[in-house]
N, CA, C and O atoms as a Tinker XYZ file with bonds, in Angstrom:
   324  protein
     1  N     23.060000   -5.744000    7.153000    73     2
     2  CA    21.810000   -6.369000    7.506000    64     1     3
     3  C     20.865000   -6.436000    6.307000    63     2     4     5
     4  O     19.687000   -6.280000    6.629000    81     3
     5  N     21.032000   -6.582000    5.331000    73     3     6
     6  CA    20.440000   -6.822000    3.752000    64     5     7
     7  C     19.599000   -5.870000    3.457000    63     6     8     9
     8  O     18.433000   -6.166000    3.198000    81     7
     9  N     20.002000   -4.637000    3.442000    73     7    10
    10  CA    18.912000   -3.373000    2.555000    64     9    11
    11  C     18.234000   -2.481000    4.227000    63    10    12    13
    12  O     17.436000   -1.543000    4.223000    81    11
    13  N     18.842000   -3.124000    5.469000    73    11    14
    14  CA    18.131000   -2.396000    6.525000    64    13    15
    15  C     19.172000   -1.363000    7.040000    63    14    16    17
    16  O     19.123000   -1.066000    8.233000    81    15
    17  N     20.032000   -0.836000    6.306000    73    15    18
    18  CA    20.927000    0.126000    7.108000    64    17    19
    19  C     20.282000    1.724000    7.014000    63    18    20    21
    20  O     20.665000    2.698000    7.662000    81    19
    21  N     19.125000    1.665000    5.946000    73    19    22
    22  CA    18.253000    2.422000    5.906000    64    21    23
    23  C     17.455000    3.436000    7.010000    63    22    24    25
    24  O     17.158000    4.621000    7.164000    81    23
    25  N     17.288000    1.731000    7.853000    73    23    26
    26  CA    16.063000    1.785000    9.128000    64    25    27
    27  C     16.317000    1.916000   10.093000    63    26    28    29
    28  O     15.577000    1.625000   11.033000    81    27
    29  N     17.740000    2.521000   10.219000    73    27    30
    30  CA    18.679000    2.891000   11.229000    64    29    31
    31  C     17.505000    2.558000   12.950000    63    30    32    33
    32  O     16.857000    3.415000   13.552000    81    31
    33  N     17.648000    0.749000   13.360000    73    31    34
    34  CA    16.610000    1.151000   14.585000    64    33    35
    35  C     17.665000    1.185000   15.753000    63    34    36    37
    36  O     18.718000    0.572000   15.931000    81    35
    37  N     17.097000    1.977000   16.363000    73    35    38
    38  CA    17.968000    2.273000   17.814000    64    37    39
    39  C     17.354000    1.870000   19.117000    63    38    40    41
    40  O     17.825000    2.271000   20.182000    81    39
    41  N     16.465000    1.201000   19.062000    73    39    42
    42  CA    15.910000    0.440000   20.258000    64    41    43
    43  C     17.178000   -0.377000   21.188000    63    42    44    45
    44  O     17.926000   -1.239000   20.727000    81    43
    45  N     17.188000    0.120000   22.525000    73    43    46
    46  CA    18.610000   -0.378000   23.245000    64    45    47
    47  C     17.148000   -0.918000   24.029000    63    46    48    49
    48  O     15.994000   -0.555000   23.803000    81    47
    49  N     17.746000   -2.093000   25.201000    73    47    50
    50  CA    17.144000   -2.907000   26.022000    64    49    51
    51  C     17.112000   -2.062000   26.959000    63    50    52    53
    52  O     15.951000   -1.749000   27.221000    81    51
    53  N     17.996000   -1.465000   27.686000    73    51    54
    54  CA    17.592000   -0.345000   28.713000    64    53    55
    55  C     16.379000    0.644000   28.490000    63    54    56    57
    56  O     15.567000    0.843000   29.393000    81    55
    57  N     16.315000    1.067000   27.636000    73    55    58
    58  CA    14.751000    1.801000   26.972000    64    57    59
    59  C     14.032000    0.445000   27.134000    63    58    60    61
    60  O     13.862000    0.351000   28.350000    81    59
    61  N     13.502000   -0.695000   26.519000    73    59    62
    62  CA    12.655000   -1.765000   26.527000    64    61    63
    63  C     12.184000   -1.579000   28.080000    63    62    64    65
    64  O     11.175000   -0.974000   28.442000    81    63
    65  N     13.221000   -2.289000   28.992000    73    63    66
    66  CA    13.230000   -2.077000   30.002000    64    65    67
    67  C     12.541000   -1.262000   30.949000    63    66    68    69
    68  O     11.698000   -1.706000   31.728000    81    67
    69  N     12.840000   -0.269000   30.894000    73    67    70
    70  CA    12.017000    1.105000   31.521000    64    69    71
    71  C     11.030000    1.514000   31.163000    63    70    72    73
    72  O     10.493000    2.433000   31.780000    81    71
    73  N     10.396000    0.892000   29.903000    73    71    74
    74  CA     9.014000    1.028000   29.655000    64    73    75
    75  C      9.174000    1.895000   28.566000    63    74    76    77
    76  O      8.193000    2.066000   27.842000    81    75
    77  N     10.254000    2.493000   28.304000    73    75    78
    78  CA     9.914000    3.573000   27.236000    64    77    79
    79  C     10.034000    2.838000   25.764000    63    78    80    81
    80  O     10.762000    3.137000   24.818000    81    79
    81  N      9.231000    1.949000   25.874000    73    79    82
    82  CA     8.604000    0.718000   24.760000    64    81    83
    83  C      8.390000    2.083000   23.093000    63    82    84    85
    84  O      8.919000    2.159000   21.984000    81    83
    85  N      7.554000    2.723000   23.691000    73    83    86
    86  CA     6.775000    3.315000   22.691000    64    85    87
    87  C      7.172000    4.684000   21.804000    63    86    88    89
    88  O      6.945000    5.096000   20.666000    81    87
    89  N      8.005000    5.215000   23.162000    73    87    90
    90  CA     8.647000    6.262000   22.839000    64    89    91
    91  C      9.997000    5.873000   21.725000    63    90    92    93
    92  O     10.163000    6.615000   20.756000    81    91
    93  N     10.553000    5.153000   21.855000    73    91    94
    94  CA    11.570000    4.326000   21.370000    64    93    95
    95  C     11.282000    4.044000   19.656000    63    94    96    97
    96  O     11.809000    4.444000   18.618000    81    95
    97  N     10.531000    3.440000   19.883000    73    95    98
    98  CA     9.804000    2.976000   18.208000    64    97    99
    99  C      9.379000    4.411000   17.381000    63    98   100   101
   100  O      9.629000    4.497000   16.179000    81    99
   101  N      8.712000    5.541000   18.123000    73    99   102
   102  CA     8.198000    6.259000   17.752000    64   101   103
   103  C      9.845000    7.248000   17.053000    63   102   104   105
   104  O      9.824000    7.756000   15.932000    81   103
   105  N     10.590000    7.296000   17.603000    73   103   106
   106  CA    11.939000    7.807000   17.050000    64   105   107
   107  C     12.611000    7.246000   16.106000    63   106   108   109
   108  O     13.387000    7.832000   15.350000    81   107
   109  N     12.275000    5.764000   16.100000    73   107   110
   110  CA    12.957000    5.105000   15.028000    64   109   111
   111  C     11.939000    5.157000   13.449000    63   110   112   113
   112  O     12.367000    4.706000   12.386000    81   111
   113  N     10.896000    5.643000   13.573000    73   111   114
   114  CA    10.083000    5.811000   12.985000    64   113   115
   115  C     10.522000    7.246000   12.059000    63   114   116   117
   116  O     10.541000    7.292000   10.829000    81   115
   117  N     10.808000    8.200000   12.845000    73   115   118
   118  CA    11.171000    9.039000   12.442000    64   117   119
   119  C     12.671000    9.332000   11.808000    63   118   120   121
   120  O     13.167000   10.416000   11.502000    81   119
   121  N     13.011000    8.514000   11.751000    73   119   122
   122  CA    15.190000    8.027000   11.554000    64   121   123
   123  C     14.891000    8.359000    9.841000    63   122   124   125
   124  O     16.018000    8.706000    9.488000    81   123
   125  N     14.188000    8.427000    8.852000    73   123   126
   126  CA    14.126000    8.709000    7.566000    64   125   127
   127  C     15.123000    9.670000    7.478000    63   126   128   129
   128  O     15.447000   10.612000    8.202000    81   127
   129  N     15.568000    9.190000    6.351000    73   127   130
   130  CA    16.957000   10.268000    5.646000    64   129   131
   131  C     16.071000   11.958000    5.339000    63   130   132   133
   132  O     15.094000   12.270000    4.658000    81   131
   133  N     16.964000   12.687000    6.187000    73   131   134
   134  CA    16.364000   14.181000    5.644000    64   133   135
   135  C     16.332000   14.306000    4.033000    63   134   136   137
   136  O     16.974000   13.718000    3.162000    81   135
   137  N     15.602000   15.034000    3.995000    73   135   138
   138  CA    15.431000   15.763000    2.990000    64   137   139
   139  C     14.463000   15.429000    2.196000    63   138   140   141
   140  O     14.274000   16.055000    1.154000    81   139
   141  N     13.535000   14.170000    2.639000    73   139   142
   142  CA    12.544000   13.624000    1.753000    64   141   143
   143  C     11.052000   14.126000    1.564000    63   142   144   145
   144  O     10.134000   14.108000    2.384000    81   143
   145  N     11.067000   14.627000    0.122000    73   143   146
   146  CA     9.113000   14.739000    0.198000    64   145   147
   147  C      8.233000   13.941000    1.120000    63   146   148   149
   148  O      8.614000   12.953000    1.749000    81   147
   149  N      7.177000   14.388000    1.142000    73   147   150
   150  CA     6.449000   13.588000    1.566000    64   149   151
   151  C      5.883000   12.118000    0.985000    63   150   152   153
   152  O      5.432000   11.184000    1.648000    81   151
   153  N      6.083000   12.235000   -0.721000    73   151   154
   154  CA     5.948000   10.654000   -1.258000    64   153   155
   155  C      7.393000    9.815000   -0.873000    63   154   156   157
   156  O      7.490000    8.606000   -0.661000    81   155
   157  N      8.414000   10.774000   -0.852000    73   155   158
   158  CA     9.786000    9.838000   -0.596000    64   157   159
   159  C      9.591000    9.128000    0.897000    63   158   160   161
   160  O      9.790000    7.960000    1.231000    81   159
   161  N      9.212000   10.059000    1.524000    73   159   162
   162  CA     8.979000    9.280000    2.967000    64   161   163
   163  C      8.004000    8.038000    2.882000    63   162   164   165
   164  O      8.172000    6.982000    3.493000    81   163
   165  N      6.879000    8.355000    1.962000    73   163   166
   166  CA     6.245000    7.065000    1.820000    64   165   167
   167  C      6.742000    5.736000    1.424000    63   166   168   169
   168  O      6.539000    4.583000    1.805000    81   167
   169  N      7.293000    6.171000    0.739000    73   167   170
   170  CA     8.164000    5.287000   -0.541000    64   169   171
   171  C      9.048000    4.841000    0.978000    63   170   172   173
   172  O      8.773000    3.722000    1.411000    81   171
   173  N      9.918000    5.544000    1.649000    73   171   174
   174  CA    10.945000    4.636000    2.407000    64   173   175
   175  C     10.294000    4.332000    3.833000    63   174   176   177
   176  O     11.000000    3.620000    4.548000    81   175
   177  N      9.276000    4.676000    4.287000    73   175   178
   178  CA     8.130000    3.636000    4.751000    64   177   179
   179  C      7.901000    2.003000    4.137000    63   178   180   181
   180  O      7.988000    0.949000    4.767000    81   179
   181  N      7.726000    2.121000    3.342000    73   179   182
   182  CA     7.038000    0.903000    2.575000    64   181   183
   183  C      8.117000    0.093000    2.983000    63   182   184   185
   184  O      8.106000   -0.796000    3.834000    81   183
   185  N      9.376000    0.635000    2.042000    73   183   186
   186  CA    10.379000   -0.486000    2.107000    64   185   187
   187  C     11.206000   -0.616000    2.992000    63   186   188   189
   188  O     12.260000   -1.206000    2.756000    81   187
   189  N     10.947000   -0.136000    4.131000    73   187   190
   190  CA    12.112000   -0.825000    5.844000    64   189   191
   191  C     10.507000   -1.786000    5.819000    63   190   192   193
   192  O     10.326000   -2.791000    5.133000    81   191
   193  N      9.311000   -1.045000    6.912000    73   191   194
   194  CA     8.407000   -2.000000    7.035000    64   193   195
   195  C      8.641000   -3.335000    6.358000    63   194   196   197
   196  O      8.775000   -4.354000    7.035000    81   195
   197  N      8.704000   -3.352000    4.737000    73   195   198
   198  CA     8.512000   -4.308000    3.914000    64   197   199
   199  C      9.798000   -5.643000    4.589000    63   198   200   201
   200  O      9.734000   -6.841000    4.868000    81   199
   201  N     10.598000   -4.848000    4.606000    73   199   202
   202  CA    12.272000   -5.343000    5.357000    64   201   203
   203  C     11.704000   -6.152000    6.228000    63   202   204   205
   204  O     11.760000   -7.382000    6.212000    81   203
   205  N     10.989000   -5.275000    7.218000    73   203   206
   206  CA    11.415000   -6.346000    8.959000    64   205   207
   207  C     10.275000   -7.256000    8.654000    63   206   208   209
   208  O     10.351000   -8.305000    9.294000    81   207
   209  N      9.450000   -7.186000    8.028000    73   207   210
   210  CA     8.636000   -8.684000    7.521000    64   209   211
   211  C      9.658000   -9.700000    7.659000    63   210   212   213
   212  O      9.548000  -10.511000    8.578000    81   211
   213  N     10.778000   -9.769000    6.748000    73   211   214
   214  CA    11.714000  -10.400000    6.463000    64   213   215
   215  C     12.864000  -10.629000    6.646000    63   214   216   217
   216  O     13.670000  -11.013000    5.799000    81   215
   217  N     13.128000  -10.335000    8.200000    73   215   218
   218  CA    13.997000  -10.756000    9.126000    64   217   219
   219  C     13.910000  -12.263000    9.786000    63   218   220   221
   220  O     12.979000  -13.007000   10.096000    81   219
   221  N     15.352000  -12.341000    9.846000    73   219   222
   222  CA    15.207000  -13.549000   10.474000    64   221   223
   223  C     14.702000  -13.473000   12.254000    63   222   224   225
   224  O     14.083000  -12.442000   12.517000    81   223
   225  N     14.894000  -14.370000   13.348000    73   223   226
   226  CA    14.371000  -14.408000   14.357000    64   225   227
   227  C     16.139000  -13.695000   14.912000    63   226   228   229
   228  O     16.109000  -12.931000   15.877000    81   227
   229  N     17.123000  -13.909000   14.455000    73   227   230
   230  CA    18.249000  -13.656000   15.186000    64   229   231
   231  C     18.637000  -12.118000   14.490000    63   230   232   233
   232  O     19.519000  -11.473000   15.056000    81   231
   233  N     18.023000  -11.575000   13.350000    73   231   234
   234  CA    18.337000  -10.633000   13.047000    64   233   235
   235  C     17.353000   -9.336000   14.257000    63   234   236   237
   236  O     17.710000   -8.245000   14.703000    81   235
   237  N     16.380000   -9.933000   14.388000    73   235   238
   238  CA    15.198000   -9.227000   15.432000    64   237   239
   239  C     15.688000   -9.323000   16.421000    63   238   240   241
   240  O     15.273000   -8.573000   17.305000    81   239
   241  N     16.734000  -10.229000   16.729000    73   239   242
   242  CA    17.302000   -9.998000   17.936000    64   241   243
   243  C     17.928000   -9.015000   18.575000    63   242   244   245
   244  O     17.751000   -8.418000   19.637000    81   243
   245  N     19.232000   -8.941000   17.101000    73   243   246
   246  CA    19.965000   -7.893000   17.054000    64   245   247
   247  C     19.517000   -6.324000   17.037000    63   246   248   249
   248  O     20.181000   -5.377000   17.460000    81   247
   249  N     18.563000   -6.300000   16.599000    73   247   250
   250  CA    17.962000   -5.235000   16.883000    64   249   251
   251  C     16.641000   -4.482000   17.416000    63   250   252   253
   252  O     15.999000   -3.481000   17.097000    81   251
   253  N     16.577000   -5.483000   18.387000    73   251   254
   254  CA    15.883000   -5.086000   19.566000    64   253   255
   255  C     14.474000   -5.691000   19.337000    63   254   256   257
   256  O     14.392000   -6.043000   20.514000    81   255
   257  N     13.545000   -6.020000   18.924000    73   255   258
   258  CA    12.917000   -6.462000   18.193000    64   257   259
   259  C     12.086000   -7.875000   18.299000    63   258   260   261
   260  O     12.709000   -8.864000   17.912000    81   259
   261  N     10.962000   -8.049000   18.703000    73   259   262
   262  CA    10.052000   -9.094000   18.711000    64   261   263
   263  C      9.793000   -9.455000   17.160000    63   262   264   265
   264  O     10.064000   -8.815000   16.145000    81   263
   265  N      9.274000  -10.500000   17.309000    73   263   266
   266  CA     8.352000  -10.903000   15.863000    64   265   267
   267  C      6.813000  -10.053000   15.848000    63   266   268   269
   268  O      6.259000   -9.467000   14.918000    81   267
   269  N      6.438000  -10.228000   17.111000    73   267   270
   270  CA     5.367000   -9.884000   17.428000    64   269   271
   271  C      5.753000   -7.957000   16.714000    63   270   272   273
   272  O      5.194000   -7.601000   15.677000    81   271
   273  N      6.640000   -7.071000   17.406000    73   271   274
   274  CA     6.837000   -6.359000   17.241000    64   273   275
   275  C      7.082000   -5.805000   15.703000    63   274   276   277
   276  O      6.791000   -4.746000   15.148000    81   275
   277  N      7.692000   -6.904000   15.309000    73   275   278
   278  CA     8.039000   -6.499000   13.777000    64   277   279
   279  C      7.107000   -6.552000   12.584000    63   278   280   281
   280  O      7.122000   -5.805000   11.605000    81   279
   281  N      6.143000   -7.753000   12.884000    73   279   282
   282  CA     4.750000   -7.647000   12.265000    64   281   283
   283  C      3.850000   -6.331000   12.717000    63   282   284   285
   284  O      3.109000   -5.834000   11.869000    81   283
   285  N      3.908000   -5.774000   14.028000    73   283   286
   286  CA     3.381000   -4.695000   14.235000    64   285   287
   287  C      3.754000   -3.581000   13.405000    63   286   288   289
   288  O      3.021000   -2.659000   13.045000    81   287
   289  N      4.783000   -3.733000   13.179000    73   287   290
   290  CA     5.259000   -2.470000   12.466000    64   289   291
   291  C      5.564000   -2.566000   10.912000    63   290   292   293
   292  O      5.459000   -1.597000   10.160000    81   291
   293  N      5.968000   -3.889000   10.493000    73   291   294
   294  CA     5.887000   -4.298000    9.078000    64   293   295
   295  C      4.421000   -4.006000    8.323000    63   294   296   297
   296  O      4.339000   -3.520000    7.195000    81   295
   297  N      3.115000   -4.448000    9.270000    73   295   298
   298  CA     1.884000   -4.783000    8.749000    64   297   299
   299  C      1.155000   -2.884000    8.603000    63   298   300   301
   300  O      0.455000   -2.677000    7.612000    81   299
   301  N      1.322000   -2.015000    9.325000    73   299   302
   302  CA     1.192000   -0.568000    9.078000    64   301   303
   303  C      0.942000   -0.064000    7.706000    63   302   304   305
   304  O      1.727000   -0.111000    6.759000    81   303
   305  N      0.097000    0.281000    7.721000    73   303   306
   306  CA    -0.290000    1.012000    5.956000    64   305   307
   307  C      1.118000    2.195000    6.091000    63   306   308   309
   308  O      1.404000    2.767000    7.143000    81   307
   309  N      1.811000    2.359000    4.870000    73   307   310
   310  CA     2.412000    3.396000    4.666000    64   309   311
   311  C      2.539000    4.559000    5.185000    63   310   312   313
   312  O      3.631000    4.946000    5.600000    81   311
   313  N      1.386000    5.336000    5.245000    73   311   314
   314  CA     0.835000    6.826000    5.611000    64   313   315
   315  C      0.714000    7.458000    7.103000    63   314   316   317
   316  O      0.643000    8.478000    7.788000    81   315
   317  N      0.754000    5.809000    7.051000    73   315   318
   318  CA     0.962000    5.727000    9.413000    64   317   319
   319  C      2.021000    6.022000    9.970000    63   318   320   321
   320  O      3.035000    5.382000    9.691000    81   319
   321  N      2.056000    7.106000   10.932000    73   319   322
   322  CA     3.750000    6.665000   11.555000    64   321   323
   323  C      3.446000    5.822000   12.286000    63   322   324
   324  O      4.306000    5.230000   12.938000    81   323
């Protein structure tokens, strides 16, 4: 998926579904490779966010994923989970 195997997202439609909208995102948020400082985490913040800017509409598909949603989470200052 071009540089997103990183951003490991695990959003399944059955979670969408049931509402657990938020809870869902909030885990994939947290999917960062162990072991990272706290600037490394920034640093691999920046660049998934930076990523789903730049998905296509069928790649957002595949992984669970609005536009609406992906600008939500692309547009996030760094420092935010």
């Amino acid at each position: 998926m071009n540089g997103l195997s990183d951003v490991r997202l695990t959003l399944h439609s059955q979670e969408l579904e049931a509402g657990q909208q938020d809870s869902a995102r909030n885990e994939m948020l947290r999917n960062a490779p162990s072991g990272l400082s706290r600037w490394g985490l920034f640093w691999h913040r920046l660049h998934t966010r930076k990523a789903l800017l730049g998905l296509t509409p069928e790649q957002l598909k595949d992984v669970g994923l609005t536009r609406e949603q992906a600008l939500e989470e692309g547009l996030k200052p760094f420092w935010r989970i």
